[in-house]
N, C-alpha and C positions, 0 to 999 in steps of 0.2 A: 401331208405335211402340216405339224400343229405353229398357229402364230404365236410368236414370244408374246407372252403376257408382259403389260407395261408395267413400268414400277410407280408411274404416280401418272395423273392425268389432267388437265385443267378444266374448269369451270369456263364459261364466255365472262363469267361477272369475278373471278377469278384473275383471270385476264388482264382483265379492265384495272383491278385495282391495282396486282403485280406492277403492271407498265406506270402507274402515276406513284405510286411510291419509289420507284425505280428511279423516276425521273426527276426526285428529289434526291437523291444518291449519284451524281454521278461519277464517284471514282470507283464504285462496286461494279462489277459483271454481271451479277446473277444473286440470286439468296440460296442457301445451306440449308437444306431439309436437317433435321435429326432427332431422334428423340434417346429423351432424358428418363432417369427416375424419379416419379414425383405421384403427388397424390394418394387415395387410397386405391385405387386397381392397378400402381406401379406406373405404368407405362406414361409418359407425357410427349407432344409435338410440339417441336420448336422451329427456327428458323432463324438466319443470320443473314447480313448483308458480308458477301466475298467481293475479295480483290483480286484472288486468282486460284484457281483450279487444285485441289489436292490429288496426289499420285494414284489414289484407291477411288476417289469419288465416281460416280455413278452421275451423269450428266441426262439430264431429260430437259429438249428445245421443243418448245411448242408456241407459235405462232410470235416466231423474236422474245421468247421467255428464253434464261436459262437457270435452272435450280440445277442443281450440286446435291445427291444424295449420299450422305456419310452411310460409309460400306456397313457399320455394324445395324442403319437402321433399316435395309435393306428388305431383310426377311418379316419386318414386323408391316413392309408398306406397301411389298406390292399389291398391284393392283388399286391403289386406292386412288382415287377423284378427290380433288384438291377443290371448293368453293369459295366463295365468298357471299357474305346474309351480312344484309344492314340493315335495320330497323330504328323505331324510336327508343326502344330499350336497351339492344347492346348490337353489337358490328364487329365484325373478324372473319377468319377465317374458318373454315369447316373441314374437318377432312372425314369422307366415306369412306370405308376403311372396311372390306367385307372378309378380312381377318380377322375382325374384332370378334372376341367373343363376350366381351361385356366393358361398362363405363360403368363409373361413379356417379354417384346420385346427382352431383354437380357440374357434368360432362370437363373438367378437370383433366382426367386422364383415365387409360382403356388399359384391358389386357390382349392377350392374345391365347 
C-alpha cells in the first residue's frame, strides 16, 4: 500500500511565523495557497488570508495551521515544504518545491 503524497508541508520556523501572523488576523481561518502568472519562468506563489473555506479547496491542518490549496495550484505543489528564512538582508517565506524544474535568476518565480 503506497502513502498519499502530501500536497504542501510545514517548516517548525514556518510554524512559528504562520501562528503570529495569524494572530494578528483574527477574522481569517487559515491562508490560501495559490499560484499566479508572473515573472520570467511563468509560474509565481502567493498567499491570502481566508474567511472561509472554498467548494474545490484542498485543506492541509498541520499543528493548528490551516492553508486552503486553490484546486488549479494543486498539480504545480505537491509535495512541496513550505519554510520560513529571516535574516539581516530579507525575510519570507520559501517554498521547496521538488517539481520545480527551474527558477529565475531572481528566485521571483519557477516552472514546472
Amino acid at each position: 500500500m503506497s502513502k498519499k503524497k502530501s500536497i504542501l508541508t510545514l517548516s517548525h520556523s514556518a510554524i512559528k511565523q504562520i501562528k503570529s501572523i495569524m494572530s494578528e488576523n483574527k477574522s481569517s481561518i487559515g491562508l490560501r495557497i495559490f499560484v499566479t502568472t508572473k515573472g520570467c519562468s511563468g509560474l509565481s506563489y502567493s498567499m491570502e488570508y481566508v474567511s472561509k473555506k472554498e467548494d474545490l479547496d484542498e485543506e492541509v491542518n498541520q499543528d493548528g495551521i490551516r492553508l486552503f490549496i486553490d484546486p488549479k495550484a494543486i498539480m504545480f505543489i505537491i509535495g512541496t515544504k513550505m519554510d520560513y528564512k529571516d535574516s539581516n538582508l530579507e525575510s519570507g517565506f520559501l517554498f521547496i518545491n521538488p517539481n520545480e524544474k527551474g527558477k529565475c535568476g531572481c528566485g521571483e518565480s519557477f516552472h514546472v
